[in-house]
MARPADO-779828 format. One record per atom (N, C-alpha, C, CB): residue in one letter; atom name; x, y, z. Coordinates in nm, 2 decimals. Glycine has a CB too. Layout:
BEGIN
- A  CA  X  Y  Z
...
# end
This chain:
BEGIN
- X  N  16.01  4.05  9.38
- X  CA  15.87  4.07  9.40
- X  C  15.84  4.18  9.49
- X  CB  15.81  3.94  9.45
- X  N  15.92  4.22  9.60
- X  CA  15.89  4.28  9.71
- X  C  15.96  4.46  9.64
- X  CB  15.97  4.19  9.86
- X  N  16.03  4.43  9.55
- X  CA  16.11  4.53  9.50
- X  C  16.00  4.65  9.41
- X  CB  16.23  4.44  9.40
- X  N  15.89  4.56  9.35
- X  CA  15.79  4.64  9.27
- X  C  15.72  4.74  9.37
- X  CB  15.67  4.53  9.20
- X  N  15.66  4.68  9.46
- X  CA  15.61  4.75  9.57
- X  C  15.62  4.83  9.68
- X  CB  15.57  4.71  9.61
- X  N  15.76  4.79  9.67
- X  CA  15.86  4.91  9.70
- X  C  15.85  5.04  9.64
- X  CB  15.99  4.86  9.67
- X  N  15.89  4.99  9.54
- X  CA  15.88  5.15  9.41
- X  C  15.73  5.18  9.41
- X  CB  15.92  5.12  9.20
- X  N  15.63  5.13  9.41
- X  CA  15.52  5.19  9.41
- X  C  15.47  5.28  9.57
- X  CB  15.43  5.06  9.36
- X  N  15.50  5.22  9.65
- X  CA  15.44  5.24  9.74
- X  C  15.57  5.40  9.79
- X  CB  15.41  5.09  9.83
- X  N  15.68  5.43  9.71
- X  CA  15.72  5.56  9.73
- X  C  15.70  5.66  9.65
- X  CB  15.84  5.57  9.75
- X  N  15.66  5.58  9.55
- X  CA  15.60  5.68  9.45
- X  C  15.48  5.76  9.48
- X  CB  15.55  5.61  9.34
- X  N  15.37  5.69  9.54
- X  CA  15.28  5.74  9.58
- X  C  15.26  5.78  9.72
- X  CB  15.21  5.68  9.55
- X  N  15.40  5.76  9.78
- X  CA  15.44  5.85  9.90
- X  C  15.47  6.02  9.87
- X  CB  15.57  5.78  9.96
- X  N  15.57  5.99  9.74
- X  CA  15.62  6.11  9.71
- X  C  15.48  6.19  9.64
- X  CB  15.75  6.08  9.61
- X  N  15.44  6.19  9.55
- X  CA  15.32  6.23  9.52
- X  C  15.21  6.31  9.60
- X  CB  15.27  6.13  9.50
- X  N  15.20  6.16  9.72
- X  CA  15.14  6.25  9.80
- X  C  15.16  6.36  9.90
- X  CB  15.09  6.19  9.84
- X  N  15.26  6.36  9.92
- X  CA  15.35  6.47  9.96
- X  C  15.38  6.62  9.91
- X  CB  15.45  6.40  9.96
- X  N  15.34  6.58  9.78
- X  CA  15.38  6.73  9.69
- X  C  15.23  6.79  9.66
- X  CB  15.48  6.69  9.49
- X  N  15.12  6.73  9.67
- X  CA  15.01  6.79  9.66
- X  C  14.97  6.91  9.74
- X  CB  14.94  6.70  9.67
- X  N  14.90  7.03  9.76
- X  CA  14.87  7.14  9.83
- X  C  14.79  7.10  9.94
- X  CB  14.81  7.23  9.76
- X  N  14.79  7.12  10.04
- X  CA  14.67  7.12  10.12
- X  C  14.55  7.16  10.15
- X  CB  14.68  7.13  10.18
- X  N  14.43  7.13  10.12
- X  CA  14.32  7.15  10.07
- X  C  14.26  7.16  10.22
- X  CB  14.28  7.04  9.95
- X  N  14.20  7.30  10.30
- X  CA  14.14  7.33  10.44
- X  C  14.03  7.37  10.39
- X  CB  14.20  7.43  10.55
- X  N  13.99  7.35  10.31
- X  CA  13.81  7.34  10.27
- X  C  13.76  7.26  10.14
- X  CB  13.75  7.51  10.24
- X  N  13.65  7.16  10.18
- X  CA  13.58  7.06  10.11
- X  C  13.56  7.15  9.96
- X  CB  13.43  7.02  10.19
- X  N  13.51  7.08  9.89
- X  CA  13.51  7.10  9.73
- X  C  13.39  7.20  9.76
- X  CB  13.48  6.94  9.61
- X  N  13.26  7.16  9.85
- X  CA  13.17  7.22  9.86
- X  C  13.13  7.36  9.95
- X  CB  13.11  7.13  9.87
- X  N  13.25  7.33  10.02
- X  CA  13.30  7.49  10.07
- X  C  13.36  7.59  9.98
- X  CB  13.40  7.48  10.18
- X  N  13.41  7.56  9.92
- X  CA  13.48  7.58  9.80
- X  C  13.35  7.67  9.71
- X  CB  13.54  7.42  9.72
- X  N  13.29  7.61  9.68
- X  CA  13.20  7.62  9.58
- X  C  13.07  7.75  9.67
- X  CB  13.14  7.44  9.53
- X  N  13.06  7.72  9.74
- X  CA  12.94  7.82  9.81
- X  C  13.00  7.99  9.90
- X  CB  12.87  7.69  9.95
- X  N  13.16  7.97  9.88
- X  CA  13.20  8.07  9.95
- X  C  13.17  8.18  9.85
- X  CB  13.34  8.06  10.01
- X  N  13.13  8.29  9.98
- X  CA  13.12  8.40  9.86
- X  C  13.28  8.52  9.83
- X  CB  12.96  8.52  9.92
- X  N  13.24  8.51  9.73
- X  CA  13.38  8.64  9.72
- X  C  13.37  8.74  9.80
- X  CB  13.40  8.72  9.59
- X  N  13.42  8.85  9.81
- X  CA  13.44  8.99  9.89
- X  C  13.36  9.08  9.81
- X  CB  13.60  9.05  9.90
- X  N  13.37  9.08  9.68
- X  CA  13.30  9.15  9.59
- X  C  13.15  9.12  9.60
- X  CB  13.36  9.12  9.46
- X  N  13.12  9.02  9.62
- X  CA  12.96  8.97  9.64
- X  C  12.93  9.00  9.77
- X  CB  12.94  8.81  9.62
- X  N  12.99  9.03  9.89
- X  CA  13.00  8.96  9.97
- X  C  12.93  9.15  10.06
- X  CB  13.16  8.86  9.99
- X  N  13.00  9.21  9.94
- X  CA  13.00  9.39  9.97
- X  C  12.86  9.42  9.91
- X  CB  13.13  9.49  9.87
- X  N  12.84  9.39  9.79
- X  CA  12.73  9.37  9.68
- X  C  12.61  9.35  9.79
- X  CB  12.74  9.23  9.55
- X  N  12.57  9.22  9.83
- X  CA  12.52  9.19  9.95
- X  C  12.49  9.30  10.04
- X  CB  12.60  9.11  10.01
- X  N  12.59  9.35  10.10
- X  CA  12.60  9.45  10.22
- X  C  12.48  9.57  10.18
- X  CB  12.78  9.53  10.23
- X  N  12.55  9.64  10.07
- X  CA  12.49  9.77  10.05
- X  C  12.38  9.74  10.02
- X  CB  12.55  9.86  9.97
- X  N  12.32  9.64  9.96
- X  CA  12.18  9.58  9.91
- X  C  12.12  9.62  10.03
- X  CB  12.17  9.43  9.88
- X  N  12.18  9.53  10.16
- X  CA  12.13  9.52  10.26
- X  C  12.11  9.62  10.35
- X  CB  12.18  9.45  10.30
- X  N  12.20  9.73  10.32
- X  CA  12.20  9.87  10.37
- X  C  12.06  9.97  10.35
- X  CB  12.32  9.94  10.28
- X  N  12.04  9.96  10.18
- X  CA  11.96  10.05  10.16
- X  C  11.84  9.95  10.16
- X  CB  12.00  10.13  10.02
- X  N  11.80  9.84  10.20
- X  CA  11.70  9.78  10.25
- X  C  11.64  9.82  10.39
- X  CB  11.73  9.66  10.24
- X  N  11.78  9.82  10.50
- X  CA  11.73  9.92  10.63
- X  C  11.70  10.04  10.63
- X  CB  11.82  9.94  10.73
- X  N  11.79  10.12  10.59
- X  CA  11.73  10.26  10.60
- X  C  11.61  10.27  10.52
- X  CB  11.84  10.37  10.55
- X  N  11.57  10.21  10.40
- X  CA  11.42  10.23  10.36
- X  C  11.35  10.17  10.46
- X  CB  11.38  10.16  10.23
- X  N  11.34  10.08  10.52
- X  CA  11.22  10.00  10.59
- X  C  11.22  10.09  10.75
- X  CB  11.27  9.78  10.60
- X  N  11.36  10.09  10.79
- X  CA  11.40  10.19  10.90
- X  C  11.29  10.32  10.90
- X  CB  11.57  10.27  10.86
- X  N  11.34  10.42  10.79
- X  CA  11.22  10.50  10.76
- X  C  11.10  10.50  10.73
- X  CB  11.24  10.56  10.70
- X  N  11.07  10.40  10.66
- X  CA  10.88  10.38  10.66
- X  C  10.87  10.35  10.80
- X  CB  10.79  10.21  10.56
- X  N  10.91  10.27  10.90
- X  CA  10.87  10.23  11.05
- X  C  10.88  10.38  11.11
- X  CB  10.99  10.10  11.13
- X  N  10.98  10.47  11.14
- X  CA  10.98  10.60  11.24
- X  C  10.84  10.67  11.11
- X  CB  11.21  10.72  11.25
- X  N  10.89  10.68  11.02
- X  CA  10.72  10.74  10.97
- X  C  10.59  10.75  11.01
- X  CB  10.68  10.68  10.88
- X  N  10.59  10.63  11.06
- X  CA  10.47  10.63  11.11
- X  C  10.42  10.62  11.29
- X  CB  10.44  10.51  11.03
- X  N  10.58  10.63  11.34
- X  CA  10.57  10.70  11.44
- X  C  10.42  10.59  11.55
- X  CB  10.54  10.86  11.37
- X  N  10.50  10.48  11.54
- X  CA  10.45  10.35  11.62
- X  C  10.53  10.35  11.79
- X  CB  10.50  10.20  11.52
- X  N  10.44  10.40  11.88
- X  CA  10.52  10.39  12.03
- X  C  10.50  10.29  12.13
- X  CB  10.49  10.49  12.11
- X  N  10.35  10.21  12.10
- X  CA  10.31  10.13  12.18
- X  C  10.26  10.00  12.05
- X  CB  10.18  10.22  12.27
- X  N  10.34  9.90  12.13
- X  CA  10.35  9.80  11.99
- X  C  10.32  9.66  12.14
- X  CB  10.56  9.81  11.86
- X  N  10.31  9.52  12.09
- X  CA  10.37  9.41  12.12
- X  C  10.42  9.31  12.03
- X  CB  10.30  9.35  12.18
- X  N  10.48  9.23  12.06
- X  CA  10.51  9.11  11.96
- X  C  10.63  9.03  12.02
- X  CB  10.56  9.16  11.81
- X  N  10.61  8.92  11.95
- X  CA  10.67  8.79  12.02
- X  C  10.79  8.75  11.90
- X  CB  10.53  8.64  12.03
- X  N  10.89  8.71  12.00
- X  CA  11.04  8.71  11.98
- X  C  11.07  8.61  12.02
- X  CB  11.14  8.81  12.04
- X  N  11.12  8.49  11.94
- X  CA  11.21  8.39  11.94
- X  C  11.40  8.39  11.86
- X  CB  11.11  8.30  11.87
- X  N  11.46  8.41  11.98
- X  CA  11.60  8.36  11.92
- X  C  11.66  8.23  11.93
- X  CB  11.70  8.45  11.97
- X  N  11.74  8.19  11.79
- X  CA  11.75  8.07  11.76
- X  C  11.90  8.06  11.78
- X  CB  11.69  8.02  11.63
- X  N  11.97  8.02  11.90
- X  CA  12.09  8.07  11.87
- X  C  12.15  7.93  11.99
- X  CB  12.11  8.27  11.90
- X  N  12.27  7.99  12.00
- X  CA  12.34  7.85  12.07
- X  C  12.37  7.92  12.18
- X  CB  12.49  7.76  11.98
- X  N  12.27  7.93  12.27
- X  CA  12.28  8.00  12.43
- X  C  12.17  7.92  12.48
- X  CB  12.26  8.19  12.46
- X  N  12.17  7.98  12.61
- X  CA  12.07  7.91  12.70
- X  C  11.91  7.93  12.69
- X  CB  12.10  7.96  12.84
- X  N  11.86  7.80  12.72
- X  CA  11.71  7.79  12.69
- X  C  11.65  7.92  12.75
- X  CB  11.65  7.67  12.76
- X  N  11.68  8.00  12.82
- X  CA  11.60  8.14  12.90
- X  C  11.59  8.24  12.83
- X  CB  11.67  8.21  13.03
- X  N  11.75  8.21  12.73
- X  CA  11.76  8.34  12.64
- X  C  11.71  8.36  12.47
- X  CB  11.90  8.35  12.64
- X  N  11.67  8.22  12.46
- X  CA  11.59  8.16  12.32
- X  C  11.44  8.22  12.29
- X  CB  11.56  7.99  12.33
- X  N  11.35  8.25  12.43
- X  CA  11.22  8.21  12.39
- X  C  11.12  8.11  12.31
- X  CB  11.21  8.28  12.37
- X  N  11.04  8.17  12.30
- X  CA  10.97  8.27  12.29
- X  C  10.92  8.36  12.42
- X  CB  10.89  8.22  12.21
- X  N  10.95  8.46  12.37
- X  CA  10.87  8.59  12.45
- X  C  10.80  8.67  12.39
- X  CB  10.95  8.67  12.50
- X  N  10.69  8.75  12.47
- X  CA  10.59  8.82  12.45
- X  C  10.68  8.97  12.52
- X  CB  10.45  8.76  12.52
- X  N  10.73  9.08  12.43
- X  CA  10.73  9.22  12.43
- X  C  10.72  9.32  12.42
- X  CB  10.75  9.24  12.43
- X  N  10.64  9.38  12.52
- X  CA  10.55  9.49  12.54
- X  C  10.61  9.62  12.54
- X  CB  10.49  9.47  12.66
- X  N  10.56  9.72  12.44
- X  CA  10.61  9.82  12.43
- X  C  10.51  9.94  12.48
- X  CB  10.66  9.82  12.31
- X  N  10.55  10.01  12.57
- X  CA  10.45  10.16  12.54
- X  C  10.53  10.31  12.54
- X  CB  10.32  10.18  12.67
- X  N  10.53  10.40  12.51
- X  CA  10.61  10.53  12.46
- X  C  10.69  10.46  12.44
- X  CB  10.65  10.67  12.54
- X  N  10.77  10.39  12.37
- X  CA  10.91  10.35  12.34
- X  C  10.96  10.29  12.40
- X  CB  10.99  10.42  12.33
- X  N  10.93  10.26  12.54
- X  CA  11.01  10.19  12.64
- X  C  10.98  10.04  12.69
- X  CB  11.01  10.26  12.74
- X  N  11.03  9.93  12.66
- X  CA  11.02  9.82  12.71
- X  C  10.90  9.82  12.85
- X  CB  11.17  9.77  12.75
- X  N  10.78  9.77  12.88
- X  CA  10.76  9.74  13.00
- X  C  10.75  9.60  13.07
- X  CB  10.66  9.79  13.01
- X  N  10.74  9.50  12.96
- X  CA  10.77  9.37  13.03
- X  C  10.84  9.25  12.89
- X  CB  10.58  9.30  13.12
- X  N  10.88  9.21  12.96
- X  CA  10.92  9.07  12.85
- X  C  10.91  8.95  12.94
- X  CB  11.09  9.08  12.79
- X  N  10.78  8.86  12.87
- X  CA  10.71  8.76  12.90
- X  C  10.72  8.64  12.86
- X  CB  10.62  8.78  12.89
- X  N  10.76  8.51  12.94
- X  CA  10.78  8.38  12.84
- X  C  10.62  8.33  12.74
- X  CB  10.82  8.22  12.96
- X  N  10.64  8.31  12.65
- X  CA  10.51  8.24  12.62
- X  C  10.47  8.13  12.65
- X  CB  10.50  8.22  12.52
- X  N  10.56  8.04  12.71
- X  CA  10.54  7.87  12.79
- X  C  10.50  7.92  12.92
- X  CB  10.72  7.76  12.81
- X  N  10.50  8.05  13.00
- X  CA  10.52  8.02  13.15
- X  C  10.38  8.16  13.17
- X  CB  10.74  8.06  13.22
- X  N  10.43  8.24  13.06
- X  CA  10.33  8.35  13.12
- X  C  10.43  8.44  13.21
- X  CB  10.19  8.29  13.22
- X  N  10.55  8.39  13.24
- X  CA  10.61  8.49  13.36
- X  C  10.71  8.58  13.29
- X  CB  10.68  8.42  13.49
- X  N  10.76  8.63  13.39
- X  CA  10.81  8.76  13.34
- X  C  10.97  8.67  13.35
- X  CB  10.77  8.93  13.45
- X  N  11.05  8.66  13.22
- X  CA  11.22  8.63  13.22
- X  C  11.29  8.77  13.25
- X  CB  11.29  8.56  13.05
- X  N  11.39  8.74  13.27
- X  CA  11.52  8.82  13.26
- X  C  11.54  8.87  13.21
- X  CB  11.61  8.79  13.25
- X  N  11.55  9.04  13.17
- X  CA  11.50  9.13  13.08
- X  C  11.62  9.13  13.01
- X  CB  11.44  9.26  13.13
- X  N  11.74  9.12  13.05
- X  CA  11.90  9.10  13.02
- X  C  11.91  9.00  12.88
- X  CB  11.98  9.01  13.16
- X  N  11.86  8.90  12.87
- X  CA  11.85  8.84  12.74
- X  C  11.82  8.86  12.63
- X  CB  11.81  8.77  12.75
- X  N  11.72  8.96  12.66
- X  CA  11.64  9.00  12.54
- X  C  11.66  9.17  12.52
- X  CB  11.48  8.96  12.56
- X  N  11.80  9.25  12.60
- X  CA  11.80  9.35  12.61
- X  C  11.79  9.44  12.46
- X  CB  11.90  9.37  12.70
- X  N  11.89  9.39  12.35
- X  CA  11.91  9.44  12.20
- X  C  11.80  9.36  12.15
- X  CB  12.07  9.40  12.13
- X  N  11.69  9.30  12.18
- X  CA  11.63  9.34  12.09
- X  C  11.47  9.32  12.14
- X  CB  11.68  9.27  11.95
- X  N  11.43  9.42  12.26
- X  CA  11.36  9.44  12.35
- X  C  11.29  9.56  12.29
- X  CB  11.43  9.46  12.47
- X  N  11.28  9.59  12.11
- X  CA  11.20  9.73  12.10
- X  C  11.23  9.76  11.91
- X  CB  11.27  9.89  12.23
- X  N  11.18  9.79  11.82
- X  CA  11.19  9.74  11.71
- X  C  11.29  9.83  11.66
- X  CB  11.05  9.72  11.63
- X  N  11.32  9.93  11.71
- X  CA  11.43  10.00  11.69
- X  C  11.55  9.96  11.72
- X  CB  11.41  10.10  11.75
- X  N  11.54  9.86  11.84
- X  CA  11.69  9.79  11.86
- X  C  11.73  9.69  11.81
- X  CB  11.71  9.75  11.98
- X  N  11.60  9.60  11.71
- X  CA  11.60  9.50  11.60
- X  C  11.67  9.58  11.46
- X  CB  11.43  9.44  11.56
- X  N  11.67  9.70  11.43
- X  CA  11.70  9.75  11.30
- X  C  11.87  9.83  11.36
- X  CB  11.55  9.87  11.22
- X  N  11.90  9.84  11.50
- X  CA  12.02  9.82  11.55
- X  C  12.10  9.72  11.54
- X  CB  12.02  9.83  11.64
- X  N  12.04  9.56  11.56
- X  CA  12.12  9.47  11.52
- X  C  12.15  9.43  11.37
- X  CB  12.09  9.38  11.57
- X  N  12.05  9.45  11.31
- X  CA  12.12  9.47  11.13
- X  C  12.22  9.54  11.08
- X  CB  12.04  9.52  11.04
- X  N  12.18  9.72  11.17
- X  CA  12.34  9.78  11.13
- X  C  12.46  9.71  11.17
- X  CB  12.36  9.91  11.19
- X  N  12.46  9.68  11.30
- X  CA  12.57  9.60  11.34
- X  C  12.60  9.50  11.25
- X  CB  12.55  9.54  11.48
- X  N  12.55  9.40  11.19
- X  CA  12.59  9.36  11.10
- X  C  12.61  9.33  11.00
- X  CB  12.59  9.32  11.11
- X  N  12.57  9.49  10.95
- X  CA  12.66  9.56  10.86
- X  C  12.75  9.65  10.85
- X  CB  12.63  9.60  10.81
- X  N  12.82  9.70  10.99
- X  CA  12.90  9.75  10.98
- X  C  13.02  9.65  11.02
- X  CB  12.87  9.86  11.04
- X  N  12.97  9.52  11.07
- X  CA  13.08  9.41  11.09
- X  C  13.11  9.35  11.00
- X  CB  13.06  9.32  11.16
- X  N  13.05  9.38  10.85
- X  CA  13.05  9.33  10.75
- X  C  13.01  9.14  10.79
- X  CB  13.19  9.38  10.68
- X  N  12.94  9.11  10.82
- X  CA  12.90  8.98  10.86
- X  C  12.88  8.91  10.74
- X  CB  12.78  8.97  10.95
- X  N  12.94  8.78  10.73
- X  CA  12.97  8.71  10.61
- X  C  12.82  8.67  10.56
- X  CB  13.08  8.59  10.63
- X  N  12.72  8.63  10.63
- X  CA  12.59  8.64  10.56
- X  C  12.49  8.70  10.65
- X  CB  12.55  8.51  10.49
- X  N  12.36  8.75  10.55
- X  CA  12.29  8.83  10.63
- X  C  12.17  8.85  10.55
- X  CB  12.36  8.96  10.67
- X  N  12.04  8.80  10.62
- X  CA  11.94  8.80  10.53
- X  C  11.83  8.86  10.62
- X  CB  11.89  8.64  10.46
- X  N  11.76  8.94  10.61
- X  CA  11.66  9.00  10.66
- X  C  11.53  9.00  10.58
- X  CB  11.70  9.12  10.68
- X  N  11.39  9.00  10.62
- X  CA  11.30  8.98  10.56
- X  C  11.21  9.09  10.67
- X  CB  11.28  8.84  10.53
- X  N  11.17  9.18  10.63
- X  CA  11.05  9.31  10.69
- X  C  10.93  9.29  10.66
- X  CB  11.06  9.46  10.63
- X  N  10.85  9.36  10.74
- X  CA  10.65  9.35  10.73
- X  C  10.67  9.47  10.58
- X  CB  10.52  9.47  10.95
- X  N  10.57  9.40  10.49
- X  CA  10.55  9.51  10.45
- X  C  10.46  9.61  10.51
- X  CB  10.52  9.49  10.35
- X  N  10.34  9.59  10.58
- X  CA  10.29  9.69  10.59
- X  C  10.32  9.79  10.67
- X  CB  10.21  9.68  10.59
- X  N  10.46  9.73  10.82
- X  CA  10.50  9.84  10.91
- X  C  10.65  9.88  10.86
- X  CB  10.49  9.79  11.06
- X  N  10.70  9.79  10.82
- X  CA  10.87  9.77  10.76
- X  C  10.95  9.75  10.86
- X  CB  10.93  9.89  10.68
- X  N  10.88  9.68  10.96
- X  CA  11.00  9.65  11.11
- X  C  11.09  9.52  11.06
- X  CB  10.90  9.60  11.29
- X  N  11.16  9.46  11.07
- X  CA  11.17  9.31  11.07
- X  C  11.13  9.20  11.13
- X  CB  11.25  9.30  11.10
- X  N  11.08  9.12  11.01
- X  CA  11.01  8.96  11.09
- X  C  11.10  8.85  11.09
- X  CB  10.87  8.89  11.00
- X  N  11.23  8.86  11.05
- X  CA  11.32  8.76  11.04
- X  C  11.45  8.83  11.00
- X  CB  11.27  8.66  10.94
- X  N  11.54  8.79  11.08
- X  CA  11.72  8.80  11.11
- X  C  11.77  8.70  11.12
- X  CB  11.78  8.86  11.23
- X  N  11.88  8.67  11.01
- X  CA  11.94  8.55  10.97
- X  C  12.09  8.62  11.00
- X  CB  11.90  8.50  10.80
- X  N  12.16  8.66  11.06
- X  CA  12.32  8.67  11.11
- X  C  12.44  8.57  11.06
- X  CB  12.32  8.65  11.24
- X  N  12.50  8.56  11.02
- X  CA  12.60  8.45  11.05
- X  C  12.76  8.53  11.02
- X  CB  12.56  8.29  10.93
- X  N  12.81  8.59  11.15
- X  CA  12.92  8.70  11.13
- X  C  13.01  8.65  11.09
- X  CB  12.96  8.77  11.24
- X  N  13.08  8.55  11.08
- X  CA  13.18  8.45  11.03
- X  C  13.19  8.32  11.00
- X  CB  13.25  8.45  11.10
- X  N  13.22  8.27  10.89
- X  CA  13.20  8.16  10.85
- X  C  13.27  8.09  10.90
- X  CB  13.21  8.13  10.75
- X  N  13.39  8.11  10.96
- X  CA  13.46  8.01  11.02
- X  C  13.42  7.95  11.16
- X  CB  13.58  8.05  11.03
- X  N  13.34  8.03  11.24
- X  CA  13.35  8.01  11.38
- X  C  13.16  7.96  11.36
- X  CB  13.41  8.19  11.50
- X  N  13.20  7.84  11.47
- X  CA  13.06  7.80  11.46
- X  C  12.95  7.84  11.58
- X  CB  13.07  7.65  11.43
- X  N  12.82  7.85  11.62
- X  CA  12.77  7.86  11.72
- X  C  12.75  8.03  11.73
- X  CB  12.85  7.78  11.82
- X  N  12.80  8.11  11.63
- X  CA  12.81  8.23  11.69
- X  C  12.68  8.34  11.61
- X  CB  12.97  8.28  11.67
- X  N  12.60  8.25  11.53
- X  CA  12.48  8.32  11.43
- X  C  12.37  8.34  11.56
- X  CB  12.42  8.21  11.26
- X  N  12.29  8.43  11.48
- X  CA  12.19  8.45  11.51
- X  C  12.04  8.47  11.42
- X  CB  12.22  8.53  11.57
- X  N  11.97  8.41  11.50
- X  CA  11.82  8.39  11.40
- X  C  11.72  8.42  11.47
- X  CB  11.79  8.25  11.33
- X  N  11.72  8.55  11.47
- X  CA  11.53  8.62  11.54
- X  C  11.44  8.60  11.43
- X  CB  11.51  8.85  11.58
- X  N  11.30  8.57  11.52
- X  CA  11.20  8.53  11.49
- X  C  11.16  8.67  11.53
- X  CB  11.15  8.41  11.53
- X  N  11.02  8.77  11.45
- X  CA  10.96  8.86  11.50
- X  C  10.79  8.83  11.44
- X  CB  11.05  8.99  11.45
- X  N  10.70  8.76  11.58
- X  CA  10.52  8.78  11.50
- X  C  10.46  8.82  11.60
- X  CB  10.42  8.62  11.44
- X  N  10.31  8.79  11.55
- X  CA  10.20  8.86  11.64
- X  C  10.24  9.02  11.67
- X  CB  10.18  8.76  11.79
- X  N  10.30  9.08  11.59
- X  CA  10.28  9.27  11.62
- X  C  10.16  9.27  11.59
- X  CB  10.38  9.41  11.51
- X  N  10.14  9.39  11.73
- X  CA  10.01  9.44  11.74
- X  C  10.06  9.57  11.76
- X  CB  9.91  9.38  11.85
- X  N  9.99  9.66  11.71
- X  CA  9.97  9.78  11.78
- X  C  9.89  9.84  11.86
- X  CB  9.97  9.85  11.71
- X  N  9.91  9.87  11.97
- X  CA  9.83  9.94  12.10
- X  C  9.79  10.07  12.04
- X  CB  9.93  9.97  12.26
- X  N  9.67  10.07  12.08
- X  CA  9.61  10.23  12.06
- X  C  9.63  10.31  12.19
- X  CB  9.45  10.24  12.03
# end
């Protein structure tokens, strides 16, 4: 009696033993993108900056504001939302929206000016970052949304700016 279950129970020792090891779910599996897509993507995304890049210096915008939220897995100081004030090109304050006061300009240094927002897209495209979705104003072509995610494996390390309320200063 004990002899049946014997044989069964090495059978499906052995079995299980010879199978491959499977380090991603059926549904990881299924959503990864190839390299070929993954490039496809990229250059899409390429000639989406430099067009929107160039409508924005076109029109030759120096004195701007707008409010920046990053969604990312750092500290609450460095998340916002913030209010960022631009005039000739140069940062002059970056403001909490909860507090009214002025944060730590260090948090928000890369992307403290809309030129340093269309800096972080190249960067992640020249890192080839495994996904990357961007969405632009049409009518200025700055970016209102950055979707990052540089590696699929490592978690905590995306990034997701929020870009509203642009105004332009006269």
């Amino acid at each position: 009696m004990r002899l049946p279950i014997i044989i069964s129970a090495g059978l499906l020792l052995s079995l299980g033993l010879n199978l491959p090891v499977m380090s991603k779910s059926p549904i990881e599996i299924a959503q990864a993108q190839s390299p070929a897509s993954n490039n496809w993507n990229l250059k899409r995304s390429q000639r989406r900056l430099d067009f929107n890049r160039y409508f924005w210096n076109r029109q030759k915008i120096s004195n701007y504001d707008y409010t920046l939220s990053n969604s990312c897995f750092c500290i609450a100081d460095a998340r916002g939302p913030v209010v960022i004030k631009v005039r000739n090109g140069q940062t002059i304050s970056v403001t909490s929206v909860a507090t009214g006061k002025p944060v730590n300009p260090e948090f928000f240094q890369s992307y403290n000016t809309i030129p340093k927002l269309f800096d972080v897209i190249q960067d992640a495209i020249n890192r080839k970052a495994f996904s990357l979705n961007v969405r632009y104003n049409p009518q200025y072509g700055f970016p209102i949304q950055i979707d990052i995610d540089y590696n699929s494996q490592i978690a905590d390390e995306e990034k997701y700016l929020t870009i509203e309320n642009f105004k332009v200063i006269k």
